[in-house]
C-alpha positions as CSV (number, residue, x, y, z in Angstrom):
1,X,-25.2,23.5,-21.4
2,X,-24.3,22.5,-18.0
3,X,-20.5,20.9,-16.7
4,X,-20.9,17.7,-14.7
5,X,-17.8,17.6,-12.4
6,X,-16.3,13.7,-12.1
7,X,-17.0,13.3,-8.4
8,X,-16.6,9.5,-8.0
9,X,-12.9,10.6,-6.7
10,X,-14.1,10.5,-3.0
11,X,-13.9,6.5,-3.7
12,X,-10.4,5.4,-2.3
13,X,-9.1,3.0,-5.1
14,X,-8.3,0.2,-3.1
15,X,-12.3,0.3,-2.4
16,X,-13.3,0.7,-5.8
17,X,-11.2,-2.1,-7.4
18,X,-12.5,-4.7,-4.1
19,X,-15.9,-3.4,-5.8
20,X,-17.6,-6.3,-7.9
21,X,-18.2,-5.1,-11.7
22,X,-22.4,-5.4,-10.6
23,X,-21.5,-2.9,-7.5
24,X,-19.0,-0.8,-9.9
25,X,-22.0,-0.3,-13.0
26,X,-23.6,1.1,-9.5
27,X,-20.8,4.0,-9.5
28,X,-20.7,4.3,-13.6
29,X,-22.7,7.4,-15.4
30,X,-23.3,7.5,-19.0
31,X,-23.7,10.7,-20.7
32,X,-25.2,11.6,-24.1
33,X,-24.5,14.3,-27.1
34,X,-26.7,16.1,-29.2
35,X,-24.5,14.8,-31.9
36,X,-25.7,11.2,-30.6
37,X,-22.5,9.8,-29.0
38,X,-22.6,8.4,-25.6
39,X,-19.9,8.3,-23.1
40,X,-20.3,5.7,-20.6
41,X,-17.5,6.9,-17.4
42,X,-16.4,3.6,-16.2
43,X,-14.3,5.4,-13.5
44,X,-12.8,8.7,-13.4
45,X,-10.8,9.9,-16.3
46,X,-11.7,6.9,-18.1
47,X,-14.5,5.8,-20.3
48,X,-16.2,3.9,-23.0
49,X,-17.4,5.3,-26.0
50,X,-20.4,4.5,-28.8
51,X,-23.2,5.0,-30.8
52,X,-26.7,5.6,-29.9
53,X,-29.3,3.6,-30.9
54,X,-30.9,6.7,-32.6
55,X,-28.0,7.2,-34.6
56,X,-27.8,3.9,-35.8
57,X,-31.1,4.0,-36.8
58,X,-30.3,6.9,-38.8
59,X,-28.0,5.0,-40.3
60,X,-29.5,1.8,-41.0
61,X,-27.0,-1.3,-41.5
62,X,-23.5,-0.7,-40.4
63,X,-20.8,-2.2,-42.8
64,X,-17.5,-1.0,-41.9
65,X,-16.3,0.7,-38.7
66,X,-13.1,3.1,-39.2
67,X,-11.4,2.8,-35.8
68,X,-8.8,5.0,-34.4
69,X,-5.6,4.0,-33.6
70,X,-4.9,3.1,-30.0
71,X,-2.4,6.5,-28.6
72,X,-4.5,8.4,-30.8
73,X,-5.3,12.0,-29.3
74,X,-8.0,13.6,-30.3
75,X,-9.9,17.0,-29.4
76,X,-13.3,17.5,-28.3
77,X,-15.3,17.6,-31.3
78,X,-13.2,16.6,-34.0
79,X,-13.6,12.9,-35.7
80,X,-12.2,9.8,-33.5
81,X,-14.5,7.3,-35.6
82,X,-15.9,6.8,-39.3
83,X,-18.8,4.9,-39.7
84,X,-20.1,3.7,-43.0
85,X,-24.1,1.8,-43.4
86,X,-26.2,1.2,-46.3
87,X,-27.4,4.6,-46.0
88,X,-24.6,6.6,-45.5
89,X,-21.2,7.0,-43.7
90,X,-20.9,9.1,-40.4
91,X,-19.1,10.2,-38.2
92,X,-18.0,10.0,-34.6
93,X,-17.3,13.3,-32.9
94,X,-15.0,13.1,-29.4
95,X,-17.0,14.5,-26.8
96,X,-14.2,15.4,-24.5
97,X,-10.1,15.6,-25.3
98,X,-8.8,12.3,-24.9
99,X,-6.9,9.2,-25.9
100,X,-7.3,6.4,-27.8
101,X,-6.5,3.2,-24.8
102,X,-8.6,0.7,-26.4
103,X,-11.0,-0.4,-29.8
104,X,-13.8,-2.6,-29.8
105,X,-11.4,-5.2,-32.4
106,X,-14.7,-7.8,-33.5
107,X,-15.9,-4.4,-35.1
108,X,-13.0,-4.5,-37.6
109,X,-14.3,-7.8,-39.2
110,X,-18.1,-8.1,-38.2
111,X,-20.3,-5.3,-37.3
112,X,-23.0,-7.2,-35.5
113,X,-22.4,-5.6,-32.6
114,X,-22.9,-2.4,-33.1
115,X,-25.7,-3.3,-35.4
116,X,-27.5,-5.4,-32.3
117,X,-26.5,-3.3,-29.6
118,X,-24.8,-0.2,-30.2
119,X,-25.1,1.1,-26.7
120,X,-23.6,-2.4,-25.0
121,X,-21.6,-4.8,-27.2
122,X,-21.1,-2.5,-29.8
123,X,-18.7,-0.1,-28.3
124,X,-16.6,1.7,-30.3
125,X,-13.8,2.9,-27.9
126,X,-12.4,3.7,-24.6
127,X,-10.5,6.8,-23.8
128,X,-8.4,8.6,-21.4
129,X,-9.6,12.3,-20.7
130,X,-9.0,14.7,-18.1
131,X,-11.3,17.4,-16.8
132,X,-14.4,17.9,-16.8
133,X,-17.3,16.7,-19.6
134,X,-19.2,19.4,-20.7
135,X,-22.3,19.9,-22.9
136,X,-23.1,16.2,-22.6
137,X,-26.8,15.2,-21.4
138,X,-28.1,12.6,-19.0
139,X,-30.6,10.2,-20.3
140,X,-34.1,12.1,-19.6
141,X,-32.5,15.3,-20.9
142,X,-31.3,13.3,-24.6
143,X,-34.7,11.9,-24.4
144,X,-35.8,15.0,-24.5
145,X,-33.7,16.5,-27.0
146,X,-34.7,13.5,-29.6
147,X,-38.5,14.6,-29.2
148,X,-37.8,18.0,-30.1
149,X,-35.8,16.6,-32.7
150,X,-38.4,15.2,-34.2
């Protein structure tokens, strides 16, 4: 396990938001768990939260997304989202303490998007957190832990 310290602070904020959203995915670092969650930092504190395309794999067709409420606060490692497929439901583990800001609302009637692209369009949240993330991988390193996985 390693800690990965938000460092994007040494960007003033009046030169981030003059950024255009092409420069700002520049500055953005996604994140992975073992538990197959991804947490995409979209600036520091914030970020936006899904499904990898291995765990919806696992899954097979998604029918129903439980999403939290916005406010909601929710510890690192407990349930923020239920997801129920064909196959079976799952769940969606926070990977940091946070808080609920936002849910992706087309996944309450129609799940294509998580189904198409559960790592872009089929976001499931975005949360507030503080601190640092811990335990999370980068890409090469979850790549890694899905071969081992088997």
């Amino acid at each position: 396990m390693f800690a990965v310290s938000l460092v994007r602070s040494s960007l003033s904020s009046s030169l981030r938001s003059s950024l255009t959203s092409a420069q700002r995915r520049l500055f953005s670092t996604t994140y992975y768990a073992k538990t197959h969650e991804w947490l995409k930092v979209d600036k520091p504190g914030e970020g936006t939260l899904g499904i990898t395309s291995y765990a919806k794999e696992q899954l097979g067709e998604v029918v129903y997304v439980d999403l939290p409420d916005v406010g909601k606060s929710v510890q690192q490692k407990q349930t923020l989202v239920s997801i129920e497929s064909v196959k079976a439901v799952g769940e969606v583990y926070a990977p940091v303490d946070c808080e609920v800001v936002a849910v992706n609302d087309a996944l309450k009637d129609d799940q294509a998007g998580i189904n198409d692209d559960p790592e872009g369009g089929g976001w499931l949240a975005k949360i507030k957190f503080s601190g640092e993330i811990e335990g999370m991988l980068d890409r090469a390193a979850y790549d890694k832990h899905l071969e081992a996985e088997g």
